[in-house]
C-alpha positions, 0 to 999 in steps of 0.5 A: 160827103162833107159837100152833100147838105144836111139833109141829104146825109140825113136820108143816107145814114137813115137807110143804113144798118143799125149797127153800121150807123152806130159805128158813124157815131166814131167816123167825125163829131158832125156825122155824131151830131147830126146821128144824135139830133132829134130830126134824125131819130124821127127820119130814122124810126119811119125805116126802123126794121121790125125785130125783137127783144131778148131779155135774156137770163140763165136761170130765171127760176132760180135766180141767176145771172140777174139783171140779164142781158139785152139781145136785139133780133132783126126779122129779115127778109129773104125771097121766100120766107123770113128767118131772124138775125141776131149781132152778139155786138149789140148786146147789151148787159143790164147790170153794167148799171150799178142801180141794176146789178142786183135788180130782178126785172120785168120788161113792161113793154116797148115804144120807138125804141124805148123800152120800160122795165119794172124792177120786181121783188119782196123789198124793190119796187122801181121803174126804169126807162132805156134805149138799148140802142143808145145806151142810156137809161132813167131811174124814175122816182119812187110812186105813193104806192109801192110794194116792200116789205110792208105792203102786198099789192098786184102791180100792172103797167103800161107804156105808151106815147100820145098821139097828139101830146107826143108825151111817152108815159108810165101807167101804173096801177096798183091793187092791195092792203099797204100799212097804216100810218104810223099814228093809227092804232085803232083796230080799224086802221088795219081794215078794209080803209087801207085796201087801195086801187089807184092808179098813177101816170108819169109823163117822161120829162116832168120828173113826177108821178101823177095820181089819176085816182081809183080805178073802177075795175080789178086788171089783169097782165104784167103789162099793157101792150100799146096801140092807137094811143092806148094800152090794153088789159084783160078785164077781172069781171064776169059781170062786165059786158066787155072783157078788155080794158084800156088806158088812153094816153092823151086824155088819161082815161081807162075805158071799157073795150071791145072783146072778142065774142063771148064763147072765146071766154065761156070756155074753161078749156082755156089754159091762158089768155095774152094780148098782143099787137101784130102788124098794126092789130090788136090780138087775142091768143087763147091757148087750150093746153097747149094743143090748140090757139085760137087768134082773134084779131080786131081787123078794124080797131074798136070795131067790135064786130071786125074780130076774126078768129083763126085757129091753129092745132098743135098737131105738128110739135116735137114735143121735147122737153121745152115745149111741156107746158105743166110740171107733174106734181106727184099726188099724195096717196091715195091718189093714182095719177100726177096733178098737171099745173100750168106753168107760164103762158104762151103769148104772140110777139109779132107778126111775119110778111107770110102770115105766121106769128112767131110766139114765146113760150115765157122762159122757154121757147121761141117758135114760129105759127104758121096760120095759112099750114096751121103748123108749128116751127120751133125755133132754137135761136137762144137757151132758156130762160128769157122774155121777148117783146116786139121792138123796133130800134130807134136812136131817140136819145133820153137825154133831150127829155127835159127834168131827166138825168140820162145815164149811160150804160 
């Protein structure tokens, strides 16, 4: 082995497991070296295996075992179907970081095998970046606008790469009234003047937020899933034309999108809406109560005529007490039946080789849809409560970004 050149070792130790070439880290300081170079990282992220992320909490609802832990999922192919895998070794425990042993966290996406997390609630407001495989996070600095226990404001995020800068970065919108100056006193400072929408990027690297101004419309979604250098929102606007939005990560400009027709949006059926990518495309999951999905998948993207809908029937559920979707709220008198609420959405994760799309019912549920069978196959892979996003693993290192200060798990 110590004969073979450089490159040729490159290309062996790329095609290994993730877990086996976490292990090759402990074999010799050259093979730790070169699995921890910049060039590896890139050879390896063109093989990276498709799988999920699993952030895993007991009891989400009321506040348990928080920060979580983190359980990666391979998607493995077998001859005839797929099934997912998951190491208990490559979990990982967020709240080994001091700075989050006490942090509630939202997963805001993921890109290469880096992930963004916002840490939420009434008196925190952070941002962090990590690589679960590598173990290394950042902290990044406080933003001109954040919620504590002064201001009230919707906070919405993306995380994405550029496709000619090369640059990862953070945008992050935020929407509400923050307080006045210390020095205003007058009635008016406490008016519509302190109501902001503005939006800030941070390129990883630079150790700054960067303020890109007023964002001309109201968003919607915790997070904006990336694709083709952009990330993408529902758009809050009857009026608007278009109802997505989108954040172009090289030019740094939001711009309207192209969405699905317009009697996927009429409808006031629909319980819940979510975006997502799956195998390369942008999708559309509108879900009618939980009986019914209906998939609109941009075929060609910014095309607006290449959506294609595919809908599924719910017919095939065991319904369990994992898969209700609304909590029975007991009338007051007078009335005679309990009120049905929606409780959390259901949204696509990722596409499968067959054509199915395993789905996530938020801190319930992870299921396989079978759009050729239009059935449904619950999965019991995890208890409850937890969140799941695409993920591809990568051992591109925190470290190598310029102005950071990598910590490690």
């Amino acid at each position: 082995m110590e004969e073979l050149p450089s490159h040729i070792m490159v290309d062996i130790l790329s095609r290994l497991p993730v877990k086996t070439i976490v292990h090759c880290n402990c074999v010799c300081k050259s093979w730790r070296d070169l699995v921890s170079d910049s060039h590896f990282a890139d050879i390896h992220l063109l093989r990276s295996p498709a799988g999920l992320m699993i952030h895993h909490m007991k009891d989400m609802r009321h506040g348990l075992d928080i920060p979580g832990v983190l359980r990666w999922v391979e998607i493995k192919d077998e001859l005839d179907h797929q099934r997912l895998h998951h190491d208990p070794v490559m979990n990982l425990d967020l709240g080994l970081a001091p700075v989050l042993r006490d942090a509630k966290l939202l997963q805001v996406g993921s890109v290469n095998g880096l992930m963004c997390f916002w840490e939420f609630g009434p008196n925190s407001d952070n941002t962090y970046i990590c690589n679960p495989i590598t173990r290394e996070y950042l902290s990044l600095p406080r933003k001109k606008y954040y919620k504590d226990g002064h201001a009230n404001g919707v906070i919405i995020y993306g995380f994405g790469v550029g496709l000619q800068t090369k640059e990862y970065k953070v945008i992050r919108t935020f929407r509400g009234r923050i307080p006045p100056k210390p020095c205003e006193t007058s009635r008016q400072s406490l008016g519509l003047q302190n109501l902001v929408q503005e939006a800030e990027v941070y390129t990883i690297g630079t150790g700054q937020w960067r303020s890109l101004g007023h964002v001309p419309y109201c968003l919607s979604g915790q997070h904006g899933p990336f694709l083709n250098g952009n990330a993408h929102w529902f758009l809050l606007d009857k009026d608007s034309r278009e109802k997505l939005f989108t954040f172009n990560f090289d030019k740094e400009t939001f711009q309207l999108f192209p969405s699905p027709p317009c009697d996927a949006m009429d409808d006031e059926e629909i319980d819940c809406q979510s975006l997502s990518v799956l195998k390369g495309c942008l999708c559309q999951c509108d879900t009618y109560y939980a009986e019914e999905f209906r998939f609109w998948v941009m075929k060609e993207y910014g095309v607006k005529k290449s959506w294609h809908k595919v809908v599924v029937i719910a017919t095939s559920v065991n319904r369990g007490p994992d898969w209700e979707l609304w909590d029975p709220v007991y009338p007051p008198e007078g009335l005679n039946s309990p009120v049905r609420l929606n409780w959390d959405p259901v949204y696509p994760v990722e596409g499968l080789n067959d054509g199915s799309i395993l789905m996530v019912y938020y801190g319930q549920l992870l299921f396989k849809c079978c759009l050729e069978t239009k059935t449904i196959e619950t999965t019991e892979l995890f208890e409850r409560y937890f969140n799941a996003i695409a993920y591809r693993p990568s051992f591109l290192r925190l470290e190598r970004f310029e102005s950071e200060r990598a910590q490690v798990f």
